[in-house]
C-alpha positions as CSV (number, residue, x, y, z in Angstrom):
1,X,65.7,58.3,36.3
2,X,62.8,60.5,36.8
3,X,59.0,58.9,36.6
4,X,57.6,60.3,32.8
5,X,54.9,62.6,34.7
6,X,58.0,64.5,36.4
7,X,60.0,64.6,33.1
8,X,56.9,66.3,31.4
9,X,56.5,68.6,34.2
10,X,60.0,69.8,34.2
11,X,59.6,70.1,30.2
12,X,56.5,71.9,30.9
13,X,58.3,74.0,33.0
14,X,61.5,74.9,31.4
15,X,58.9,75.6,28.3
16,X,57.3,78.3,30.7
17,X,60.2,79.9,32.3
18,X,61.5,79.9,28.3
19,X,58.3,82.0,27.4
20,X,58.4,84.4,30.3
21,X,62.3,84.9,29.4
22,X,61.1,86.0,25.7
23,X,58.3,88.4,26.9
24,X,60.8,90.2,30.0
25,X,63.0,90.9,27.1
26,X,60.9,92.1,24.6
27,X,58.7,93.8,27.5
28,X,61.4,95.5,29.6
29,X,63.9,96.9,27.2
30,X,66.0,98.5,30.4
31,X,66.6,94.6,31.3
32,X,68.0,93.6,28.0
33,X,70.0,96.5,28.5
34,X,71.3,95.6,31.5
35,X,72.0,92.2,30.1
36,X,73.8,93.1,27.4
37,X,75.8,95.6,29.3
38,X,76.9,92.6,31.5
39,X,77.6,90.2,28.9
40,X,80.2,93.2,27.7
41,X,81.8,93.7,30.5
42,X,82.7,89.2,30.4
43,X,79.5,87.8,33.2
44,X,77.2,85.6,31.6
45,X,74.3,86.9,33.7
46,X,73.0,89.6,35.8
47,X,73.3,86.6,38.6
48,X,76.8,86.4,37.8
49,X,77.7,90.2,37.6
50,X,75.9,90.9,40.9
51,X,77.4,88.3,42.6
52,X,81.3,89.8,41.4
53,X,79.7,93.4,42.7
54,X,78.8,91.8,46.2
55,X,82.0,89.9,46.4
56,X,84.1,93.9,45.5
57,X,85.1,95.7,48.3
58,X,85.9,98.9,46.5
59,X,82.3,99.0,45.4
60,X,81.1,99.6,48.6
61,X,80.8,102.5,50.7
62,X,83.2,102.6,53.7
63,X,81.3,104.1,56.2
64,X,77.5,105.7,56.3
65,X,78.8,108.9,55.8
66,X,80.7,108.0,52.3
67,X,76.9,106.7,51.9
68,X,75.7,109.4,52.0
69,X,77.6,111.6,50.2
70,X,77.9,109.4,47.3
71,X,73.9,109.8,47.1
72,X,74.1,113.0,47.6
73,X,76.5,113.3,44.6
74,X,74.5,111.4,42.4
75,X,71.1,113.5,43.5
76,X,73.1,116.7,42.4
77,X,74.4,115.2,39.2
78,X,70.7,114.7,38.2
79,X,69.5,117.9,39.5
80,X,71.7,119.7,37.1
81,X,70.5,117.8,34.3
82,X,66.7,118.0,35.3
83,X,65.5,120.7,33.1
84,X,67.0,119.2,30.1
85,X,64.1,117.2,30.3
86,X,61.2,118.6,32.4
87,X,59.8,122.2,32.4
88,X,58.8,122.1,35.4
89,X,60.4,121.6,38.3
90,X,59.8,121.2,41.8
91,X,61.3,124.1,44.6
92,X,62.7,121.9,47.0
93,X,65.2,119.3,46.1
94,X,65.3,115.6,46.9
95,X,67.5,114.9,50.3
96,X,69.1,112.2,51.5
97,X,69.1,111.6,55.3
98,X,70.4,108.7,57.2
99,X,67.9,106.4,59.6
100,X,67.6,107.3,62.9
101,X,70.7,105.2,64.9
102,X,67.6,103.6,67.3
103,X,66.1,102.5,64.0
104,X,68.3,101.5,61.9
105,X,68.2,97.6,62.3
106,X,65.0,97.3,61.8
107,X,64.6,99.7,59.1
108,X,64.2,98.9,55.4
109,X,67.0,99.7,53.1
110,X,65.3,102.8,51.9
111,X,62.4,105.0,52.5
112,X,61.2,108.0,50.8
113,X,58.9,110.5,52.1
114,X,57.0,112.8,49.6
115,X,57.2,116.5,50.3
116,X,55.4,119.5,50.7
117,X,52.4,119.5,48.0
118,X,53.4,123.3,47.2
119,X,56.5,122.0,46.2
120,X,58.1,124.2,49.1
121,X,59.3,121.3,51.4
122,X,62.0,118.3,50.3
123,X,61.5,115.1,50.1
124,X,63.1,112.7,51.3
């Protein structure tokens, strides 16, 4: 058994993490969100569901080139709905471009690179 100070400490922490819990869900209403949508779909936890993503091989693209094109799908998906929602839209649209192959291992697993202020140039 644990000295008393450490079982108070781990009280005091459990207590903490408890309260931080509480104010990510009332705080962050896309995380309860994503919580709940896990919990319907049978994980207990976002831990859990990632973990049965990682472990799916039909989840995950098969080559860089099905990569890219599923981003590329997904960017044109939202492009359509865009003025929906905004007035205002920019001239150039988004683009998705691998890594340079000399680059790629020590690359990050995204970058994105504003474009033209005039709105002329993508980003990407």
């Amino acid at each position: 058994m644990a000295p008393p100070d450490v079982d108070a400490r781990r009280q005091q922490l459990a207590a903490l993490l408890d309260e931080h819990w509480e104010y990510t869900m009332r705080t962050s209403p896309e995380y309860a969100s994503m919580l709940g949508d896990t919990r319907k779909l049978g994980y207990a936890d976002l831990k859990s569901f990632d973990a049965a993503l990682a472990k799916n091989p039909d989840l995950h693209p098969r080559s860089r080139e099905q990569m890219l094109e599923l981003y590329r799908k997904s960017i044109d998906q939202m492009w359509a709905k865009l003025p929906r929602y905004f007035g205002r839209l920019p001239k150039a649209k988004v683009e998705v471009m691998p890594v340079e192959a000399y680059r790629e291992k020590e690359a990050s697993g995204a970058q994105y690179v504003e474009g033209t202020p005039d709105g002329s140039g993508p980003a990407t």
